[in-house]
C-alpha positions as CSV (number, residue, x, y, z in Angstrom):
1,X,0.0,0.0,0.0
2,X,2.6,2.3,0.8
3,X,4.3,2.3,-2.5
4,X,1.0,2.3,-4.2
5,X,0.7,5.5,-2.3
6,X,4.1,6.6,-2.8
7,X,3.2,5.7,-6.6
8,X,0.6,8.2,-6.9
9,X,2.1,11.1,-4.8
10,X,4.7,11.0,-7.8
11,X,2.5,11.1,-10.6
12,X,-0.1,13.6,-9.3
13,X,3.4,15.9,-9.0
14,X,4.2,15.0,-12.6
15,X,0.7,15.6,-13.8
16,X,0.7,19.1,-12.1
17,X,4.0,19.9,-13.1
18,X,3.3,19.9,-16.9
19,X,-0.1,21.7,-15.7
20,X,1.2,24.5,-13.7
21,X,4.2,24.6,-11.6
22,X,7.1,26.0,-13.9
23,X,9.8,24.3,-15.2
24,X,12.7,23.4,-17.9
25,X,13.7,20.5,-19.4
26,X,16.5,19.6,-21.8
27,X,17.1,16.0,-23.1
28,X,18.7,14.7,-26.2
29,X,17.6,11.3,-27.8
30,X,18.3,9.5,-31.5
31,X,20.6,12.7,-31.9
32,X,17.7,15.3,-31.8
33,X,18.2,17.7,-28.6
34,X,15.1,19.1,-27.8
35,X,14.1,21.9,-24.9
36,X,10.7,22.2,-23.0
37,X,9.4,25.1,-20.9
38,X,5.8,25.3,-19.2
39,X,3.4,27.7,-19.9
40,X,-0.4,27.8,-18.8
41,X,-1.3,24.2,-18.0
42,X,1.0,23.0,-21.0
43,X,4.5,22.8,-22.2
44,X,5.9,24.0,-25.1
45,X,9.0,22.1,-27.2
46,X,12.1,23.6,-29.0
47,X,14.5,22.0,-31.6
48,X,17.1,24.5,-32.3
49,X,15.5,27.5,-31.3
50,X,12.0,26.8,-33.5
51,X,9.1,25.4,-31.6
52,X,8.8,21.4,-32.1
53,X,5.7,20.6,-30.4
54,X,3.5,21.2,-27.5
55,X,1.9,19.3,-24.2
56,X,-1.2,20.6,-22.9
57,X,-3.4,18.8,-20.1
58,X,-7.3,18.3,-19.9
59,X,-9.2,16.0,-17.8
60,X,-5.8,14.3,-16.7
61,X,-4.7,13.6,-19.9
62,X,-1.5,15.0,-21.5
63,X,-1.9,15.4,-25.2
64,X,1.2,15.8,-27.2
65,X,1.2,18.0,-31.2
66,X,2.9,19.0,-33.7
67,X,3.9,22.8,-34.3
68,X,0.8,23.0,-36.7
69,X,-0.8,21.1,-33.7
70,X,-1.9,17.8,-35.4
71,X,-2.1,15.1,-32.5
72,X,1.2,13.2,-31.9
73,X,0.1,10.8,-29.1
74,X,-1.2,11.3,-25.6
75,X,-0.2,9.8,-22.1
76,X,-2.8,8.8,-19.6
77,X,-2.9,7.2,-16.2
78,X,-4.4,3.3,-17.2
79,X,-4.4,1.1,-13.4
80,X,-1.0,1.5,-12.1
81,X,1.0,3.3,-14.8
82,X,0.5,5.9,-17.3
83,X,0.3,4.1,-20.8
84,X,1.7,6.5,-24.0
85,X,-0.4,5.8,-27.6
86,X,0.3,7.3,-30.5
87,X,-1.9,9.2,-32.6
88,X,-3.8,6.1,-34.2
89,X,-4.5,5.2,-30.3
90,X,-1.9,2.3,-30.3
91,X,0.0,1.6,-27.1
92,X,3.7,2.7,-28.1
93,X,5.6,3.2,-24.2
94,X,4.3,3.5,-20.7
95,X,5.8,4.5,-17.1
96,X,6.1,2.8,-14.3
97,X,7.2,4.0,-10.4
98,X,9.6,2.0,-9.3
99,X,12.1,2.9,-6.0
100,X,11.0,6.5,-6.1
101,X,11.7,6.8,-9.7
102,X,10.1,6.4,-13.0
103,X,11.1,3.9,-15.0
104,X,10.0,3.8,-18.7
105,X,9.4,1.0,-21.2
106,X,8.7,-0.2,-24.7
107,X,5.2,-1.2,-25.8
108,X,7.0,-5.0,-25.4
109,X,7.4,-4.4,-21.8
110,X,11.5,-3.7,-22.5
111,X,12.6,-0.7,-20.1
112,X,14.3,2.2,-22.5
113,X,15.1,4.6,-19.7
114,X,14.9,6.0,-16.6
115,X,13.8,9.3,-14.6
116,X,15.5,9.7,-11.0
117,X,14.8,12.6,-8.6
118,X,18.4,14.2,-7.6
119,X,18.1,17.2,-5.1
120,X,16.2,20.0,-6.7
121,X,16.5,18.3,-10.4
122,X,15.1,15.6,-12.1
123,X,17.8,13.5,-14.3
124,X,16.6,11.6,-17.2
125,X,18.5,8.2,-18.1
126,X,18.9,5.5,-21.3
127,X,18.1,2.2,-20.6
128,X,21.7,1.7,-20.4
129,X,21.6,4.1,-17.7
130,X,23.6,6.8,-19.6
131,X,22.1,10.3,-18.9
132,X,20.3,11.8,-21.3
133,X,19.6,15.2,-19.6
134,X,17.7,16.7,-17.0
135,X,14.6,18.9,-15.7
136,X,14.7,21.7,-13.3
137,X,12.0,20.2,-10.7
138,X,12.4,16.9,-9.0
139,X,8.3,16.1,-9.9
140,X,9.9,13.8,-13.1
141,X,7.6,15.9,-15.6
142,X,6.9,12.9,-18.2
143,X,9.6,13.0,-21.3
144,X,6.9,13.5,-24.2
145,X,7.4,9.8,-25.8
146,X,5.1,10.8,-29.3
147,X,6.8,13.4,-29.6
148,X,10.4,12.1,-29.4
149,X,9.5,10.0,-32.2
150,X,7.9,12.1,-34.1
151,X,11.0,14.4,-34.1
152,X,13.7,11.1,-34.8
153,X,10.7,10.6,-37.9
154,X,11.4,13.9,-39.0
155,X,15.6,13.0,-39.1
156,X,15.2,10.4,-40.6
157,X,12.8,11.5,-43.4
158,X,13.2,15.0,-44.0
159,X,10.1,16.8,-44.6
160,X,11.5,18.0,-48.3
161,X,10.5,14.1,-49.1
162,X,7.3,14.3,-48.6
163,X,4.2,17.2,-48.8
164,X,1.7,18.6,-46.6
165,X,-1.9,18.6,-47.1
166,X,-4.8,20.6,-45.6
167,X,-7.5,19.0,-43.8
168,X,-10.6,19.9,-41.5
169,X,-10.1,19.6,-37.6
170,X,-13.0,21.5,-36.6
171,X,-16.5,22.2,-37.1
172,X,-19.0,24.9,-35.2
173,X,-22.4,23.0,-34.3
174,X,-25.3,25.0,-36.5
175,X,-22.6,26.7,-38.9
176,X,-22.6,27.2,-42.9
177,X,-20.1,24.2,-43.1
178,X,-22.1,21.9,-41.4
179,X,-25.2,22.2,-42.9
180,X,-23.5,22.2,-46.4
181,X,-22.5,19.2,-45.6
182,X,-18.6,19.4,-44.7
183,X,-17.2,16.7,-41.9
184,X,-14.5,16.3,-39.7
185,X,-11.6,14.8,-41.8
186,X,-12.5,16.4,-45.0
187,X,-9.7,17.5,-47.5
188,X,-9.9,20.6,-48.9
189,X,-9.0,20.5,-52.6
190,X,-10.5,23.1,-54.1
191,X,-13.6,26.1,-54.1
192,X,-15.8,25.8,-57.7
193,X,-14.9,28.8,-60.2
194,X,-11.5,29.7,-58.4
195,X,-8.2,29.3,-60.6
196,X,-6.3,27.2,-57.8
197,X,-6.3,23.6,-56.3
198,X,-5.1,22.6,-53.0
199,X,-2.6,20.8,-55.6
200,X,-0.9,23.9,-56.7
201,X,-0.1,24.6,-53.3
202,X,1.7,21.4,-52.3
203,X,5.1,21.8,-50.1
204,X,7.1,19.9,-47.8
205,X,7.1,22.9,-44.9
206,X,3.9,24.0,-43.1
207,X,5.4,27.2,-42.4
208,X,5.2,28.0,-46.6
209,X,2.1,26.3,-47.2
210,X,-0.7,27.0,-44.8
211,X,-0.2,30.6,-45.4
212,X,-0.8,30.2,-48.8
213,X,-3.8,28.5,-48.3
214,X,-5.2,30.6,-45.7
215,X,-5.2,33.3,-47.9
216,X,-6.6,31.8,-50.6
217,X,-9.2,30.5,-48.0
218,X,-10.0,33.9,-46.5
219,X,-10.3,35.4,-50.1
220,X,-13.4,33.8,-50.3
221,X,-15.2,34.6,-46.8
222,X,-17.3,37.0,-48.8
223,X,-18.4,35.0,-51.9
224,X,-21.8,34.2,-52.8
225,X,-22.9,30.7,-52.9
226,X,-19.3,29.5,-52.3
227,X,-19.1,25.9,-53.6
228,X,-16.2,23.8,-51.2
229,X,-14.5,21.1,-52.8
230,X,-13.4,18.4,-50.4
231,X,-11.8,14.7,-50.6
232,X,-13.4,12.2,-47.9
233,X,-11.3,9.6,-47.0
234,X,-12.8,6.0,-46.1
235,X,-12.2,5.3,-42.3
236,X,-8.9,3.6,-41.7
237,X,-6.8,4.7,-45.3
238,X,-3.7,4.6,-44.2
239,X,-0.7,6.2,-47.3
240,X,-3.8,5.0,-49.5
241,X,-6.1,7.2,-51.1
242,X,-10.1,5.3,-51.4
243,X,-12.4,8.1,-50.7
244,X,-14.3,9.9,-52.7
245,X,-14.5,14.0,-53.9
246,X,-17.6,15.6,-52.7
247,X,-18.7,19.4,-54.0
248,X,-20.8,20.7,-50.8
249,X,-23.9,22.8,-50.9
250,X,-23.5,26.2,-51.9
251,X,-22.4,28.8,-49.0
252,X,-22.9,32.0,-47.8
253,X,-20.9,35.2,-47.5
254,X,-18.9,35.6,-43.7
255,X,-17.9,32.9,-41.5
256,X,-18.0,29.4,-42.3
257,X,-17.8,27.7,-39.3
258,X,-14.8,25.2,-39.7
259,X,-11.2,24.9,-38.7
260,X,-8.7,23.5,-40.9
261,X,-4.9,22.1,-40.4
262,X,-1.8,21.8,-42.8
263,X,0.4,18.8,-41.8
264,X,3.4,17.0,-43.1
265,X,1.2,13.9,-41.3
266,X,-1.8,12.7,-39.7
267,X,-4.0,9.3,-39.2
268,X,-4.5,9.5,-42.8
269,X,-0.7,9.3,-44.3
270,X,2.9,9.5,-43.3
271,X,5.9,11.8,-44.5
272,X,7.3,9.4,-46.4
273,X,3.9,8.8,-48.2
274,X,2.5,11.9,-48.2
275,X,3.0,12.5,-52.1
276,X,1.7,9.2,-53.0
277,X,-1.6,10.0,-51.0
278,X,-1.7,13.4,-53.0
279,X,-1.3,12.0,-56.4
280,X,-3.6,9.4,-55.7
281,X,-6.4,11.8,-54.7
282,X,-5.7,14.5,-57.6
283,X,-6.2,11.4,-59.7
284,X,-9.4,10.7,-57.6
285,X,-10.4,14.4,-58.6
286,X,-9.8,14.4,-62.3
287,X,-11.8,11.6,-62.7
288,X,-14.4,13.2,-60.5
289,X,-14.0,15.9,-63.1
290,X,-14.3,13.7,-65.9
291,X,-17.6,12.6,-64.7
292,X,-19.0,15.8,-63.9
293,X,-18.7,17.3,-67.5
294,X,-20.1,13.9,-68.9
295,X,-23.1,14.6,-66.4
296,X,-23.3,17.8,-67.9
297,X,-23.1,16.6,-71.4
298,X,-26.0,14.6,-70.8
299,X,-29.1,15.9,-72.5
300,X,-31.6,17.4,-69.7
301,X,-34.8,14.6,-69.2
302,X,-32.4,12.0,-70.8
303,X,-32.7,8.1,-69.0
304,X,-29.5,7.6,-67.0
305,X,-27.2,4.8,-68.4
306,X,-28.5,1.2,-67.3
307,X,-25.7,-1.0,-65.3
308,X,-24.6,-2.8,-68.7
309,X,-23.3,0.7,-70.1
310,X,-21.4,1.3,-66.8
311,X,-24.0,3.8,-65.6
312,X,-26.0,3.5,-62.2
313,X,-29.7,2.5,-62.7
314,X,-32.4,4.6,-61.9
315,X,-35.4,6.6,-63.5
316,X,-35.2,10.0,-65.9
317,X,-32.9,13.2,-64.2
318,X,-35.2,15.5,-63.4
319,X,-34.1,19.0,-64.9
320,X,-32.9,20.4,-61.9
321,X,-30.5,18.3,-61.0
322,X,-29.4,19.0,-64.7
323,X,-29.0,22.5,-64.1
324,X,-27.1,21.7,-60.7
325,X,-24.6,19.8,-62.6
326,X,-24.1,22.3,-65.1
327,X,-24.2,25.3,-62.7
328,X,-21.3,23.2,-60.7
329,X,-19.2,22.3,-63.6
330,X,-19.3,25.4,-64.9
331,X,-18.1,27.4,-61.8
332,X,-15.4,25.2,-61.5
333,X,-13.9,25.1,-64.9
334,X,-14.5,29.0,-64.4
């Protein structure tokens, strides 16, 4: 009982470090040093002087993101540990308290270092024991496990190898982008009768794209029935590209009601196959394209093809959804 006790003393110090009490922490691992320092209830990450990521707690769980704040992994307390996942949700490290330190180990159970409490510092350790650099508190705030990997990701694949893309995070219950029909997940490609794509925009570094597309974003705030373009992807793609374009219902002038992210990766695809997954959806898009102008080829009142000519069955299009498709098409071919 009483190192069940003395278990939770430590954590509850480590949770309230990273949520309040201030502190610095330096530690270098697979040859990336990073730097932490605590602000409001979370923490915020340095790589050579440019912020790397961030920590911030809610309900007692310590979320970890990337600098354009797409989720990394999170740590949370699960029976007597605190288990790391990843961003998928998968078990990758946890923590255990062990002789008044914290001892930390692989998803296999295989201990891969150490954090012990010296006077007025916390000192972190390899598995071998070799140190690997220290905090200014003796709490043993938690080493930010997604994040680490994340960052020996990013040396190992540099970001020039791959591209980002920009995809929806958030959506305002009762807004324009909800009732047009956008979701959580949604890729934004393109707005019908604009000159750009979300393709001509592609870049390796967050920092040159998402301006660009912000701006190309807020140049349409004040368009009349705005049309969004978006790429859904099928629950589970993974560097695979099996969704499906979808042109939303037309939108009004001010705000829209959704939040959007650029990221070198997500749940969706990693660095490394980030410019597969674009040219797979681009080619997803043409096609999409392709099958709007046929639509709009189609003669208004004409039968829609039968299955044997490669059509879906169904009865006559009525004339408005002829016009619909000929209204779309022609805003986004301009």
């Amino acid at each position: 009982m009483r190192k069940i006790f003395l278990f939770l003393c430590v954590f509850a110090l480590a949770s309230s470090a990273a949520a309040g009490f201030a502190y610095n922490i330096d530690v270098t691992v697979g040859g990336v040093r990073y730097t932490g320092r605590t602000f409001g209830n979370g923490v915020e990450y340095r790589v050579g002087g440019k912020v790397a990521g961030y920590a911030k707690t809610m309900g007692g769980v310590l979320t970890y993101t990337a600098p354009n704040n797409a989720t990394l992994g999170t740590v949370r307390k699960v029976g007597n540990y605190w288990e790391y996942r990843d961003a998928r949700n998968a078990p990758i490290a946890r923590v255990e308290e062990l002789g008044g330190r914290h001892t930390y180990k692989s998803a296999n159970g295989s201990v891969i270092g150490y954090a012990v409490p010296l006077g007025g510092r916390t000192e972190y350790r390899a598995g071998n024991n070799a140190t690997i650099g220290s905090a200014d508190t003796n709490t043993l705030p938690f080493r930010p496990i997604p994040l680490e990997n994340y960052l020996k990701q990013q040396k190992k694949a540099p970001a020039a190898k791959g591209v980002c893309l920009t995809r929806v995070t958030k959506l305002t219950p009762g807004g324009q982008a909800v009732g047009a029909g956008l979701q959580l997940g949604d890729f934004l490609i393109a707005f019908a009768g604009k000159d750009w794509t979300i393709f001509d925009l592609l870049n390796a570094s967050y920092e040159v794209m998402h301006p660009k597309v912000a701006e190309k974003v807020r140049a349409t705030r004040e368009d009349e029935h705005l049309v969004m373009i978006v790429y859904r992807p099928v629950p589970g793609e993974r560097d695979h590209a099996g969704g499906a374009i979808v042109a939303l219902a037309p939108m009004s002038p001010g705000k829209k009601g959704y939040t959007y992210t650029t990221a070198a990766d997500c749940e969706y695809y990693t660095v490394a196959g980030s410019k597969k997954y674009a040219a797979e959806i681009e080619a997803i898009y043409e096609r999409w394209l392709e099958q709007e102008k046929a639509k709009a080829e189609q003669p208004a009142g004409a039968p829609e093809k039968s299955p044997e000519d490669g059509g879906a069955p169904g009865k006559s299009s009525a004339l408005n959804a002829a016009l619909r498709v000929l209204e779309l098409l022609a805003a986004i071919l301009g």
